[in-house]
N, C-alpha and C positions, 0 to 999 in steps of 0.2 A: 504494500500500500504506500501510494506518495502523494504529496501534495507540494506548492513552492507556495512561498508569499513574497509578494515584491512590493517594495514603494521608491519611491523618486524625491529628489533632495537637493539643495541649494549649497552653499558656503554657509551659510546660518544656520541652515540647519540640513545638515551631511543625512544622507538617506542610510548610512549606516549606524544611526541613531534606534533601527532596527533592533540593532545587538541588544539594546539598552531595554529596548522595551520586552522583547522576548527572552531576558535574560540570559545569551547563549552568545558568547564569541563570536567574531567573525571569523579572525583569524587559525581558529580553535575547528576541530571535527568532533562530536563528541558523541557518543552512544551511553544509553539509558535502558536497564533491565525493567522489563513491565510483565505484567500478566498473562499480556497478549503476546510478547516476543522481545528481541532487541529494538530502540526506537532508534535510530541516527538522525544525530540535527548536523546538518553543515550549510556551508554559505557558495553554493554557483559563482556566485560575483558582488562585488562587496567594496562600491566605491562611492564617491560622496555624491554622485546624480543619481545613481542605480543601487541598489542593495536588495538580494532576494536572498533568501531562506528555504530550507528545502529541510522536510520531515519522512525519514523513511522511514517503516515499521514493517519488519522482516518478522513476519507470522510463521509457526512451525503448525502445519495442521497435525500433525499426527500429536504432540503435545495438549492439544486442544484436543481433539478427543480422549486422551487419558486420562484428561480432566473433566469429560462429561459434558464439553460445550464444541463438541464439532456437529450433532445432529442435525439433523432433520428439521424445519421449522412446527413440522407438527411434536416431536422431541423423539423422534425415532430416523434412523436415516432412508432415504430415498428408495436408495439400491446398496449391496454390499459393498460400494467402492465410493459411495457418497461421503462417507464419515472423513473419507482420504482426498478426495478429489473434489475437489469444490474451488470458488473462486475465492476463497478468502485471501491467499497472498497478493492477490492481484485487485482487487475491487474495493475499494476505500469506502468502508460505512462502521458499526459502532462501535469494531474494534479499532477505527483510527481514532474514531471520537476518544473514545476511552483512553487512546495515547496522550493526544495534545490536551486532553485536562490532567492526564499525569506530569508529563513534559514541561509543558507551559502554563505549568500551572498559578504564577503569580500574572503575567499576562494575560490569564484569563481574568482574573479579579482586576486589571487595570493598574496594578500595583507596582509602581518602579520610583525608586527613590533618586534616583541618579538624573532621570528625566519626566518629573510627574506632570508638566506641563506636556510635554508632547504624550503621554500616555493618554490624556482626557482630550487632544486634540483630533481632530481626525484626519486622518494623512489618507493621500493618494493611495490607493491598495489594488494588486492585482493579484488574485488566487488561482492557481492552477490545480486540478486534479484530475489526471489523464482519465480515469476510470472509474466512476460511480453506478452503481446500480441505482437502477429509477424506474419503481415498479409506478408507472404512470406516466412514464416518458418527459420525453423535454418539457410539453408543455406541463408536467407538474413539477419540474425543477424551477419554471420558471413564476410559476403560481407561489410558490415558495419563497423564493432569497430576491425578489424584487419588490414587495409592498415595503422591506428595510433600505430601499434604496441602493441594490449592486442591478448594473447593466449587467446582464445576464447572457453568454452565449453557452449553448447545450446542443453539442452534434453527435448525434444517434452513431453507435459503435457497429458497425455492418458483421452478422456474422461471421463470413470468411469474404473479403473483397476479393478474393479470385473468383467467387460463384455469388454477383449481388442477387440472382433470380432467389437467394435466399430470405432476403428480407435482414431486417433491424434485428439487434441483439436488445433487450431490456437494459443497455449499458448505455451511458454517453459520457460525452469526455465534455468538463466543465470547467468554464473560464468565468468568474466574476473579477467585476471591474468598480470601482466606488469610492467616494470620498468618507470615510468612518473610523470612531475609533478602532485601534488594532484589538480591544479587547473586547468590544462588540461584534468583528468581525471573528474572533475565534467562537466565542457563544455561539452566533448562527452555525456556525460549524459543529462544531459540538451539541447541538441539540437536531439541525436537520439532515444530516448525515444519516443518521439511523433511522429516520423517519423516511429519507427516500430509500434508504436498505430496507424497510416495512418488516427488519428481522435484528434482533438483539441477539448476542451470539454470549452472552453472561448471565447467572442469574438477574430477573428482574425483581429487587425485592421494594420493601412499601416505603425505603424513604427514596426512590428516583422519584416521588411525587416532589420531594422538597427539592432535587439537583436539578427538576425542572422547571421551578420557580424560579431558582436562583442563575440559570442561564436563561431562562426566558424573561427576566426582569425588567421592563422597558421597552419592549416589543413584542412579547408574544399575548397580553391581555387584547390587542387591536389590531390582533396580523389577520384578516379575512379568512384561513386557515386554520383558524385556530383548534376545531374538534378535531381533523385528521391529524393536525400533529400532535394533540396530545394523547389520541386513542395511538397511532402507530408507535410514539414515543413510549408508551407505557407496553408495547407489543401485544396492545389489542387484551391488561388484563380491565376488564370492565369495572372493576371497582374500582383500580389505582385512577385507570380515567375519569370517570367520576370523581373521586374526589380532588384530581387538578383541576378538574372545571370549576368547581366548587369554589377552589382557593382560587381560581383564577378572577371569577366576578366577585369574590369579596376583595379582592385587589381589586379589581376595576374599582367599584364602591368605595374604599379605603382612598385609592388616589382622587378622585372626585372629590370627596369630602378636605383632603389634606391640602389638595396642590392651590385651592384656593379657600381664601377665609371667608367663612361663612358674614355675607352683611349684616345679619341682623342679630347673630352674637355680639359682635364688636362695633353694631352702633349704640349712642347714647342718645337719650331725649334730651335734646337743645333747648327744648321750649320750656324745662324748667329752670325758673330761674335759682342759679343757686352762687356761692361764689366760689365751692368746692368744683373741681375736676371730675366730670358725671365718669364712674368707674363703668366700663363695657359687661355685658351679662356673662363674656368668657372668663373673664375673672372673677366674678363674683359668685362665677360655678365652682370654681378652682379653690376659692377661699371656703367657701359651704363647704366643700370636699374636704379641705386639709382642716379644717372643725370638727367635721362626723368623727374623721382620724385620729385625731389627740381625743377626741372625748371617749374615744375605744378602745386607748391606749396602743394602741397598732405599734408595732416596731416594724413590722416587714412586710414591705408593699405590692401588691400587684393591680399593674396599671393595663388591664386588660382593654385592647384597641389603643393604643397610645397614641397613632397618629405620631405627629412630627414631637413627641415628648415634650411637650409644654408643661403638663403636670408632673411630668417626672424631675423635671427642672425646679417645680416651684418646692419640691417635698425635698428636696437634695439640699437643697436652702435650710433644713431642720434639721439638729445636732439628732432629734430625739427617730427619727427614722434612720435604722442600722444598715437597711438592705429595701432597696427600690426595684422591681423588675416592671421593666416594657415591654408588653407583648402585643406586635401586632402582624396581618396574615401580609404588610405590602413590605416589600424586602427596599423598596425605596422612599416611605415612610421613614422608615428605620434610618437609612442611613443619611436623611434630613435631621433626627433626632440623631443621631453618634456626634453629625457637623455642628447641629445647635447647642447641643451638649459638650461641645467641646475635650470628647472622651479622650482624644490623643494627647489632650496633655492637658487632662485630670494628674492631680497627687498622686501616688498609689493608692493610703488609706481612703481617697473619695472615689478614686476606680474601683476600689474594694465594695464600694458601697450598692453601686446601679450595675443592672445589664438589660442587656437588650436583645428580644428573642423572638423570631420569627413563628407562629403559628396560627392555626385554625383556631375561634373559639367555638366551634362550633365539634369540637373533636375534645374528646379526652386528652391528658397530656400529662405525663406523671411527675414534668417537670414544675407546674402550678403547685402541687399538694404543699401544705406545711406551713403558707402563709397565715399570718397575724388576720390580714385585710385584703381584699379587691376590689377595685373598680370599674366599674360600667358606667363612661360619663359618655352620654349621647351616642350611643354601640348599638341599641336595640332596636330603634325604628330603623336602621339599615340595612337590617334582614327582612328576608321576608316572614311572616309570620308563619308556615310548615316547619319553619330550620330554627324556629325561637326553642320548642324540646328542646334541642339539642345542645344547644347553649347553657338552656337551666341546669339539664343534667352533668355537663362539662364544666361548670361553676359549682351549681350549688353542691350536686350528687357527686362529682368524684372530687376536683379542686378541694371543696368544701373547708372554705375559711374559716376564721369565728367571725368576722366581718364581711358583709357585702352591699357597698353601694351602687344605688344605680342612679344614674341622672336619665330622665327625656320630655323632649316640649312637651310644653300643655297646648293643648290643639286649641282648648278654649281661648287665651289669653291672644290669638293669631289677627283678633278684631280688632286689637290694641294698636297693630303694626301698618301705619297708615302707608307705608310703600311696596306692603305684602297683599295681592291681587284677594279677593275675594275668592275661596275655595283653592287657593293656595297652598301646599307646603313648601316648610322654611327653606327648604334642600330639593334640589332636584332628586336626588339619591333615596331619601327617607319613603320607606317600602307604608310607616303608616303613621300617625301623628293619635295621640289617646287623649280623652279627657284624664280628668280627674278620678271619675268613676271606673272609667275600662281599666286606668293604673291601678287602682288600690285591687280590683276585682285579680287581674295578673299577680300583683304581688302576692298579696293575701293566698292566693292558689300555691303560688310555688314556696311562699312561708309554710304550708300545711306539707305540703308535698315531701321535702325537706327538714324538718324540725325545725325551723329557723319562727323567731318574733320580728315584725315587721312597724316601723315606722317612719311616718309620714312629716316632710319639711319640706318647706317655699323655698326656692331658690329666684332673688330679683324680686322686685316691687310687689306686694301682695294686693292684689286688687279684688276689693268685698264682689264683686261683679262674679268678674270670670277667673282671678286666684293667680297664680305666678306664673311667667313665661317658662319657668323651669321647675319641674316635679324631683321631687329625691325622693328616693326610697329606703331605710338603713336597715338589711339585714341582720340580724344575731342570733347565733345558736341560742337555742333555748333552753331556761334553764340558769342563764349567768344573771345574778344579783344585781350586775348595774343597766340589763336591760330596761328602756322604756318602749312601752308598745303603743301602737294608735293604732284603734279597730277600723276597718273600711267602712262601718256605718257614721262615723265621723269624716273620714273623708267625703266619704257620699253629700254628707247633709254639707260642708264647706262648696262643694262642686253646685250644689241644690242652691 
């Protein structure tokens, strides 16, 4: 299996800057033991207008079958000489992949210290790979790697050209051409490769759901494609598929909501007159929050949906929280909150303190269990209400804090906001907006469900009318001394 990559370079900036990004000599030939074979990285040519790269992965099939991954794609082989004779040394799909995230593996994260600007830049890039398999032909290679922007050429590989009366081989030979990062350009690599192979030649096990969020991060939530490559990327297992679709639109959802601020959080009413600075309702969620918290005594926090970690900022701020976790399902969420947060140079004892962790809430997770507290601020109307179970049981039932708050609009209080259309919601995103009555009726439900005592706080201006533009809800096991409860027939009769 081979592949080149090439880019083009000035005096300012020498295209053998290459080296730098792909961490691998120029001057150097080096070879790298993998799972799949020897890899070789060396350099064709390697001057300041020109510099290409070239990755060969010398496959042993017979090796691969002793290890139970030369088969059959149904997992048995073809004919008795299938297990030996196949195209794997020669056809580039998800055992290359599986090289160049071994190989180039800081590259693939964007990661180079030596030249981090030109890592996050996007250079001139020309990709070769003589020979891919493309069950779907050119035009599905090109349905593929063009909605990210590479000029695409795909020329069908002719059975044997001494006899064309043969027809097309399922092979083409592939040239992508495009201005990208070089660590964007390997991701596409490494996640469509194997998808136009429509065959993984390794176990597929349940966390390639998470390697394929984290190579698809930034383009595969809006790539047109997006169910074929995540059903062939997971090799057609139906559940792993499913559940990346799953995480896929709660990312969609997640960035929606993060990449821009919601207006009617952080506007303020002008028209009262006052000579204080009117505080925005996103912070006065944030202060309500870090209240429930001290008065729960919480030391150890989970900030379930964190979004761009705003709250995890504002609680890191307090000697009296030991341990902060972020947990949210958009891996570029995250690493807005790592930049805002200033994690790379955090103390040690305050890196000691916060992390930050990609996952479903909508899924169990064993790494949740143990906390003090967690939060749910504006998480819930996101979902759609089937996938809300799943959530309660992933919090309340396994998680299962001694704390759980929740924040979400009051639908009522929506008449108050004279720039918010009539039959509006706040968010384009938000799957349902609740009164006062449908909250307490939810909580109350999953209070019983759970053992947990449930109560009721305004969050922002209380108005006798229609009550606050933000509802809380404070879970507690039941049972602890300094629980106080508020029945939903009190909410009710507030909402009435």
């Amino acid at each position: 299996m081979f592949l080149t990559i090439s880019t083009t370079g000035t005096a300012a900036h020498p295209a053998t800057d290459l080296g730098f990004l792909l961490h691998k000599h120029p001057a150097k030939a080096q070879s790298f033991s993998t799972a799949q074979g020897t890899a070789h990285v060396f350099y064709p040519e390697a001057a300041e207008h020109r510099c290409t790269a070239a990755l060969l992965l010398e496959v042993d099939p017979v090796a691969l079958v002793r290890r139970g991954r030369g088969k059959g794609r149904g997992g048995a082989p073809d004919s008795a000489l299938a297990q030996y004779v196949n195209d794997r040394p020669y056809a580039a799909g998800s055992l290359l992949a599986v090289a160049l995230s071994t190989v180039f593996k800081s590259a693939l994260r964007g990661v180079c210290a030596q030249r981090p600007e030109r890592a996050a830049r996007p250079l001139p890039l020309r990709v070769e790979v003589p020979v891919v398999p493309a069950r779907g032909g050119a035009d599905l290679v090109r349905r593929l790697f063009e909605p990210m922007g590479w000029r695409v050429t795909a020329e069908p590989v002719q059975l044997d050209p001494r006899f064309p009366e043969w027809g097309e081989s399922r092979y083409v030979s592939l040239l992508l051409e495009g201005e990208l990062p070089l660590s964007a350009a390997l991701r596409h690599l490494y996640v469509l490769l194997p998808v136009l192979d429509d065959a993984k030649h390794y176990w597929v096990a349940p966390d390639e759901v998470d390697k394929l969020l984290r190579a698809g991060e930034g383009w595969l939530e809006d790539h047109p494609e997006q169910k074929l490559i995540t059903a062939r990327y997971r090799s057609r297992r139906w559940s792993l598929a499913r559940e990346a679709m799953e995480r896929l639109e709660l990312a969609r959802l997640a960035e929606a909501d993060d990449t821009e601020a919601e207006e009617l959080d952080n506007a303020v009413d002008e028209s009262v007159d006052t000579e204080e600075k009117p505080v925005p309702l996103a912070a006065q969620r944030r202060e309500a929050i870090s209240g429930a918290l001290r008065a729960a005594g919480a030391a150890r926090v989970l900030d379930l949906g964190c979004g761009q970690g705003q709250l995890v900022g504002e609680l890191l701020k307090d000697v009296r929280y030991t341990e902060v976790v972020g947990v949210d399902v958009s891996v570029r969420a995250l690493n807005v909150a790592a930049r805002r947060l200033r994690l790379e140079r955090m103390g040690e004892r305050q890196a000691g303190r916060v992390r930050l962790l990609q996952g479903s809430l909508t899924y169990t997770d064993a790494r949740l269990k143990g906390y003090d507290a967690a939060v749910l601020s504006e998480v819930i109307e996101h979902l759609d209400l089937p996938r809300l179970p799943a959530l309660e049981y992933a919090v309340f039932g396994s998680a299962r804090p001694h704390t759980v708050i929740v924040t979400t609009p009051n639908v009522e209080y929506n008449v108050r906001w004279e720039t918010l259309p009539a039959g509006h919601s706040r968010h384009s995103d938000h799957r349902f907006e609740w009164t006062r009555a449908e909250f307490a009726d939810w909580a109350q439900a999953v209070a019983a469900r759970h053992g947990y005592a449930v109560a009721y706080r305004p969050v922002g201006p209380d108005d006798p009318e229609v009550g606050p533009p933000t509802q809380m809800a404070v879970f507690t096991l039941a049972g602890d001394t300094a629980t106080t409860t508020t029945t939903t027939t009190n909410q009710k009769e507030a909402a009435a």
